[in-house]
C-alpha positions in Angstrom: 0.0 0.0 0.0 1.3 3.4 -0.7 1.6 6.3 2.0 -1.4 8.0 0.3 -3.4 5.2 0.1 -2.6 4.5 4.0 -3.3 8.1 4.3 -6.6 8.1 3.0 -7.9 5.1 4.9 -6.8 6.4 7.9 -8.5 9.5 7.6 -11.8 7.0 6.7 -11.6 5.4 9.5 -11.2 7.8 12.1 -14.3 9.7 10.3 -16.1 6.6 11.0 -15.1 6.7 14.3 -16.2 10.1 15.2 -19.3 9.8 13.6 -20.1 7.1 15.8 -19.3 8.5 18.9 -19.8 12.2 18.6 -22.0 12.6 15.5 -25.1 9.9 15.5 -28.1 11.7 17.5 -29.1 8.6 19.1 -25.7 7.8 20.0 -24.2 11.4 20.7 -22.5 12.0 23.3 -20.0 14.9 24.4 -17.4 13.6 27.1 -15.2 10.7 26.3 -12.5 9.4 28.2 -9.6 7.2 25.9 -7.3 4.9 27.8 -5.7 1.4 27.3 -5.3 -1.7 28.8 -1.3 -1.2 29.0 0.9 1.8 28.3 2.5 2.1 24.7 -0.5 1.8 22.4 -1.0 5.0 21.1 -3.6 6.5 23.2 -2.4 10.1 23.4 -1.7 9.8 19.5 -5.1 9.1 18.6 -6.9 11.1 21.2 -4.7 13.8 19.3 -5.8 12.5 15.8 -9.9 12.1 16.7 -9.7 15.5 18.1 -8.2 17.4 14.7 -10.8 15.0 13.3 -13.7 16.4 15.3 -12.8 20.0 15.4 -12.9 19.5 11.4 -16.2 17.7 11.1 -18.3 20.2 14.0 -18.8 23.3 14.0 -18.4 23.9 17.4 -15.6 24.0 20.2 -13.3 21.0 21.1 -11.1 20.5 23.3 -8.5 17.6 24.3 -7.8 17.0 27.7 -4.5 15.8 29.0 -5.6 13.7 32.5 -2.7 11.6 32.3 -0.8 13.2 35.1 1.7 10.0 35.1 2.9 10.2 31.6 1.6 13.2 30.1 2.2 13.4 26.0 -0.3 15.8 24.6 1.4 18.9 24.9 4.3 17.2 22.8 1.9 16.0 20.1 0.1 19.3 19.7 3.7 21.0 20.0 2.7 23.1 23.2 4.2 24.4 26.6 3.3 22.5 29.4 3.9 24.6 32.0 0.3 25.6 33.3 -2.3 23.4 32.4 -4.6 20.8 34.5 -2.9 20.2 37.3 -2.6 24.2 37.8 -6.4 24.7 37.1 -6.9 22.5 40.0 -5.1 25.0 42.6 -6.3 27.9 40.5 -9.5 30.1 40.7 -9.2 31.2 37.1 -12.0 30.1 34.4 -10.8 27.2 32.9 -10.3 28.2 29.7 -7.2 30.5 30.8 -5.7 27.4 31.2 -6.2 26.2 27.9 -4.2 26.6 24.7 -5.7 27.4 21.2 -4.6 25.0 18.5 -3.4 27.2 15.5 -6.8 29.2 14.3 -9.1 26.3 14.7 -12.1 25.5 17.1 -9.6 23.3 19.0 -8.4 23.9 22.6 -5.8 21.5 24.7 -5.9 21.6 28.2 -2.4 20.2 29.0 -1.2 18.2 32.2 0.7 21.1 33.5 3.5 18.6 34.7 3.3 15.3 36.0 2.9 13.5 39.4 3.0 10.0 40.5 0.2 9.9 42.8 -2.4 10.7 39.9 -5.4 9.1 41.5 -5.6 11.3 44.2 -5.7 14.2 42.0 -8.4 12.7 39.6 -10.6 11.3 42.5 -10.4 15.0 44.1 -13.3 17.4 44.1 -11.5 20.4 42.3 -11.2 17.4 39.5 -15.1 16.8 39.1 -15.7 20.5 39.3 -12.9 21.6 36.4 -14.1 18.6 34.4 -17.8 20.0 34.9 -17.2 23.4 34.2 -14.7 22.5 30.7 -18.2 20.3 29.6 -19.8 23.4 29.6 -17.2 25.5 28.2 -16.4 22.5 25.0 -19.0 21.2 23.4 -17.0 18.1 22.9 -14.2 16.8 25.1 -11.9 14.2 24.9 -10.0 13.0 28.0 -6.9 11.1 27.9 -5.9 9.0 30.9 -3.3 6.6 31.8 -3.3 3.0 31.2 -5.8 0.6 32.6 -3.1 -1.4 34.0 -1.2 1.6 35.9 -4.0 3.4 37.4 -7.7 3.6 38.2 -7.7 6.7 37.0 -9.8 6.4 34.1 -12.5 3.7 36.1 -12.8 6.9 38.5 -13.1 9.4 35.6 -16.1 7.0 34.2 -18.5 8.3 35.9 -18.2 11.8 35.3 -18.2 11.4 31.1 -19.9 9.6 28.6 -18.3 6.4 27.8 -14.5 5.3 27.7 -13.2 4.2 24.4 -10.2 1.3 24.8 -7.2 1.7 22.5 -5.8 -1.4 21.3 -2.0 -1.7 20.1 -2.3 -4.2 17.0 0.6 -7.2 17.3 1.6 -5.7 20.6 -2.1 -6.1 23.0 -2.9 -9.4 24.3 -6.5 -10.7 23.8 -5.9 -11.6 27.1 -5.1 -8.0 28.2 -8.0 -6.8 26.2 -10.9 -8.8 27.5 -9.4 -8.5 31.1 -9.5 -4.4 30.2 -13.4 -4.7 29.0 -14.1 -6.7 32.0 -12.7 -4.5 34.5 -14.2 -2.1 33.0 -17.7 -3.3 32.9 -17.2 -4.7 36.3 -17.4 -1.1 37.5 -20.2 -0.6 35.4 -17.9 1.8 32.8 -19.9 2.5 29.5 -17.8 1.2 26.7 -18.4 3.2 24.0 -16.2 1.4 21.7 -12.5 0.7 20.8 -9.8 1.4 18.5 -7.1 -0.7 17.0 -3.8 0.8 16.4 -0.9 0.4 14.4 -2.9 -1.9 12.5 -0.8 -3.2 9.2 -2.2 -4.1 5.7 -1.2 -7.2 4.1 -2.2 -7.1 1.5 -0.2 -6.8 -1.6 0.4 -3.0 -2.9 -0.7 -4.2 -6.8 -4.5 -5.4 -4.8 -5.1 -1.9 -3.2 -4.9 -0.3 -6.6 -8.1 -1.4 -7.6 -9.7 -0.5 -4.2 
Protein backbone atom coordinates (compact mmCIF):
# COMPACT_ATOMS: atom_id res chain seq x y z
CA UNK A 1 0.00 0.00 0.00
CA UNK A 2 1.35 3.44 -0.74
CA UNK A 3 1.58 6.35 2.04
CA UNK A 4 -1.40 8.03 0.29
CA UNK A 5 -3.45 5.16 0.06
CA UNK A 6 -2.65 4.49 3.96
CA UNK A 7 -3.30 8.12 4.34
CA UNK A 8 -6.64 8.12 3.00
CA UNK A 9 -7.91 5.08 4.85
CA UNK A 10 -6.80 6.41 7.93
CA UNK A 11 -8.53 9.53 7.61
CA UNK A 12 -11.79 6.96 6.72
CA UNK A 13 -11.58 5.37 9.47
CA UNK A 14 -11.21 7.78 12.14
CA UNK A 15 -14.31 9.67 10.29
CA UNK A 16 -16.11 6.58 10.96
CA UNK A 17 -15.12 6.69 14.27
CA UNK A 18 -16.17 10.06 15.20
CA UNK A 19 -19.32 9.76 13.59
CA UNK A 20 -20.11 7.10 15.77
CA UNK A 21 -19.33 8.49 18.94
CA UNK A 22 -19.75 12.16 18.65
CA UNK A 23 -22.05 12.62 15.53
CA UNK A 24 -25.05 9.93 15.47
CA UNK A 25 -28.14 11.66 17.46
CA UNK A 26 -29.12 8.61 19.06
CA UNK A 27 -25.72 7.82 20.03
CA UNK A 28 -24.24 11.41 20.71
CA UNK A 29 -22.49 11.98 23.33
CA UNK A 30 -20.01 14.91 24.40
CA UNK A 31 -17.41 13.64 27.10
CA UNK A 32 -15.20 10.71 26.30
CA UNK A 33 -12.51 9.39 28.22
CA UNK A 34 -9.58 7.16 25.88
CA UNK A 35 -7.26 4.91 27.79
CA UNK A 36 -5.66 1.41 27.28
CA UNK A 37 -5.33 -1.73 28.80
CA UNK A 38 -1.33 -1.23 28.99
CA UNK A 39 0.91 1.82 28.28
CA UNK A 40 2.55 2.10 24.70
CA UNK A 41 -0.55 1.78 22.39
CA UNK A 42 -1.03 4.98 21.12
CA UNK A 43 -3.61 6.46 23.22
CA UNK A 44 -2.43 10.08 23.41
CA UNK A 45 -1.67 9.79 19.52
CA UNK A 46 -5.06 9.07 18.60
CA UNK A 47 -6.92 11.15 21.17
CA UNK A 48 -4.66 13.83 19.26
CA UNK A 49 -5.77 12.53 15.85
CA UNK A 50 -9.92 12.05 16.69
CA UNK A 51 -9.69 15.54 18.07
CA UNK A 52 -8.23 17.39 14.68
CA UNK A 53 -10.84 14.98 13.32
CA UNK A 54 -13.65 16.36 15.27
CA UNK A 55 -12.81 19.99 15.43
CA UNK A 56 -12.88 19.52 11.37
CA UNK A 57 -16.19 17.74 11.11
CA UNK A 58 -18.33 20.21 14.00
CA UNK A 59 -18.84 23.28 14.00
CA UNK A 60 -18.42 23.91 17.40
CA UNK A 61 -15.58 23.97 20.21
CA UNK A 62 -13.27 21.01 21.06
CA UNK A 63 -11.09 20.47 23.28
CA UNK A 64 -8.45 17.55 24.29
CA UNK A 65 -7.79 16.98 27.66
CA UNK A 66 -4.52 15.82 28.97
CA UNK A 67 -5.61 13.71 32.50
CA UNK A 68 -2.74 11.60 32.31
CA UNK A 69 -0.82 13.17 35.05
CA UNK A 70 1.70 10.01 35.07
CA UNK A 71 2.92 10.24 31.59
CA UNK A 72 1.61 13.24 30.14
CA UNK A 73 2.19 13.41 26.02
CA UNK A 74 -0.33 15.76 24.62
CA UNK A 75 1.44 18.86 24.88
CA UNK A 76 4.27 17.19 22.79
CA UNK A 77 1.88 16.00 20.14
CA UNK A 78 0.07 19.31 19.71
CA UNK A 79 3.72 21.04 19.97
CA UNK A 80 2.75 23.12 23.15
CA UNK A 81 4.20 24.40 26.60
CA UNK A 82 3.29 22.50 29.43
CA UNK A 83 3.87 24.61 32.02
CA UNK A 84 0.32 25.61 33.33
CA UNK A 85 -2.32 23.37 32.43
CA UNK A 86 -4.58 20.80 34.47
CA UNK A 87 -2.86 20.23 37.27
CA UNK A 88 -2.59 24.23 37.82
CA UNK A 89 -6.36 24.74 37.05
CA UNK A 90 -6.93 22.52 39.99
CA UNK A 91 -5.13 25.02 42.56
CA UNK A 92 -6.29 27.85 40.54
CA UNK A 93 -9.55 30.09 40.65
CA UNK A 94 -9.24 31.20 37.07
CA UNK A 95 -11.97 30.14 34.40
CA UNK A 96 -10.79 27.20 32.85
CA UNK A 97 -10.30 28.24 29.68
CA UNK A 98 -7.24 30.45 30.78
CA UNK A 99 -5.69 27.44 31.22
CA UNK A 100 -6.21 26.17 27.86
CA UNK A 101 -4.24 26.64 24.72
CA UNK A 102 -5.67 27.38 21.24
CA UNK A 103 -4.57 24.99 18.45
CA UNK A 104 -3.35 27.21 15.50
CA UNK A 105 -6.76 29.21 14.26
CA UNK A 106 -9.09 26.25 14.73
CA UNK A 107 -12.05 25.54 17.11
CA UNK A 108 -9.60 23.26 18.95
CA UNK A 109 -8.38 23.90 22.57
CA UNK A 110 -5.83 21.45 24.73
CA UNK A 111 -5.87 21.64 28.19
CA UNK A 112 -2.39 20.21 29.02
CA UNK A 113 -1.19 18.24 32.18
CA UNK A 114 0.65 21.11 33.52
CA UNK A 115 3.45 18.61 34.68
CA UNK A 116 3.26 15.34 36.03
CA UNK A 117 2.93 13.47 39.39
CA UNK A 118 2.99 9.99 40.53
CA UNK A 119 0.24 9.93 42.79
CA UNK A 120 -2.45 10.67 39.95
CA UNK A 121 -5.39 9.08 41.47
CA UNK A 122 -5.56 11.30 44.18
CA UNK A 123 -5.69 14.18 41.99
CA UNK A 124 -8.42 12.69 39.56
CA UNK A 125 -10.58 11.27 42.48
CA UNK A 126 -10.41 14.99 44.13
CA UNK A 127 -13.28 17.36 44.12
CA UNK A 128 -11.47 20.40 42.34
CA UNK A 129 -11.22 17.45 39.54
CA UNK A 130 -15.06 16.79 39.14
CA UNK A 131 -15.71 20.46 39.27
CA UNK A 132 -12.94 21.61 36.45
CA UNK A 133 -14.10 18.60 34.35
CA UNK A 134 -17.81 19.98 34.88
CA UNK A 135 -17.15 23.41 34.16
CA UNK A 136 -14.72 22.50 30.74
CA UNK A 137 -18.21 20.30 29.61
CA UNK A 138 -19.85 23.45 29.57
CA UNK A 139 -17.15 25.48 28.23
CA UNK A 140 -16.43 22.49 24.96
CA UNK A 141 -18.95 21.21 23.38
CA UNK A 142 -17.02 18.06 22.92
CA UNK A 143 -14.20 16.82 25.09
CA UNK A 144 -11.91 14.18 24.86
CA UNK A 145 -10.03 13.01 27.98
CA UNK A 146 -6.90 11.13 27.89
CA UNK A 147 -5.88 9.04 30.94
CA UNK A 148 -3.31 6.55 31.83
CA UNK A 149 -3.31 3.01 31.19
CA UNK A 150 -5.84 0.58 32.65
CA UNK A 151 -3.07 -1.38 33.98
CA UNK A 152 -1.19 1.62 35.86
CA UNK A 153 -3.96 3.36 37.36
CA UNK A 154 -7.67 3.59 38.23
CA UNK A 155 -7.72 6.74 37.03
CA UNK A 156 -9.81 6.42 34.06
CA UNK A 157 -12.50 3.69 36.06
CA UNK A 158 -12.83 6.94 38.48
CA UNK A 159 -13.14 9.42 35.64
CA UNK A 160 -16.11 6.96 34.20
CA UNK A 161 -18.47 8.30 35.90
CA UNK A 162 -18.16 11.84 35.31
CA UNK A 163 -18.21 11.42 31.13
CA UNK A 164 -19.94 9.58 28.56
CA UNK A 165 -18.29 6.42 27.75
CA UNK A 166 -14.46 5.31 27.74
CA UNK A 167 -13.15 4.19 24.41
CA UNK A 168 -10.17 1.34 24.76
CA UNK A 169 -7.25 1.72 22.55
CA UNK A 170 -5.81 -1.39 21.34
CA UNK A 171 -1.98 -1.72 20.14
CA UNK A 172 -2.34 -4.17 16.97
CA UNK A 173 0.57 -7.25 17.33
CA UNK A 174 1.61 -5.67 20.63
CA UNK A 175 -2.10 -6.15 22.96
CA UNK A 176 -2.93 -9.42 24.25
CA UNK A 177 -6.54 -10.70 23.75
CA UNK A 178 -5.86 -11.60 27.15
CA UNK A 179 -5.09 -8.04 28.17
CA UNK A 180 -8.02 -6.85 26.17
CA UNK A 181 -10.89 -8.80 27.48
CA UNK A 182 -9.38 -8.45 31.10
CA UNK A 183 -9.49 -4.41 30.20
CA UNK A 184 -13.38 -4.70 29.04
CA UNK A 185 -14.14 -6.74 32.00
CA UNK A 186 -12.70 -4.51 34.54
CA UNK A 187 -14.18 -2.07 32.95
CA UNK A 188 -17.66 -3.30 32.86
CA UNK A 189 -17.23 -4.72 36.30
CA UNK A 190 -17.42 -1.11 37.55
CA UNK A 191 -20.17 -0.63 35.43
CA UNK A 192 -17.92 1.78 32.76
CA UNK A 193 -19.94 2.49 29.47
CA UNK A 194 -17.84 1.24 26.71
CA UNK A 195 -18.44 3.24 23.99
CA UNK A 196 -16.24 1.41 21.75
CA UNK A 197 -12.51 0.67 20.83
CA UNK A 198 -9.81 1.43 18.46
CA UNK A 199 -7.07 -0.74 17.01
CA UNK A 200 -3.82 0.76 16.36
CA UNK A 201 -0.94 0.39 14.42
CA UNK A 202 -2.88 -1.91 12.51
CA UNK A 203 -0.77 -3.16 9.16
CA UNK A 204 -2.23 -4.10 5.73
CA UNK A 205 -1.17 -7.21 4.15
CA UNK A 206 -2.18 -7.11 1.47
CA UNK A 207 -0.18 -6.85 -1.56
CA UNK A 208 0.41 -3.04 -2.90
CA UNK A 209 -0.67 -4.25 -6.78
CA UNK A 210 -4.49 -5.35 -4.77
CA UNK A 211 -5.09 -1.86 -3.23
CA UNK A 212 -4.87 -0.29 -6.58
CA UNK A 213 -8.08 -1.43 -7.63
CA UNK A 214 -9.71 -0.48 -4.25
Amino acid sequence: MTPEQLIRLATEEELKIVESLFLRDERRRKTVIFTAPGRRCGCSWIIARMARSVARCVPGTVCALDANLRWPALHNLFWLDNARGLLQALEGSRPIRDYTQRVHDTNLWVLPSGGSVDDSHSAIGSEAFKTRLSELSREFDFVLVDTAAIKASPDAVTLSGLTDGVVLVLAAHSTTRESAIGSKLALEAASVPIAGAVLNRRTYPIPEKIYRYL
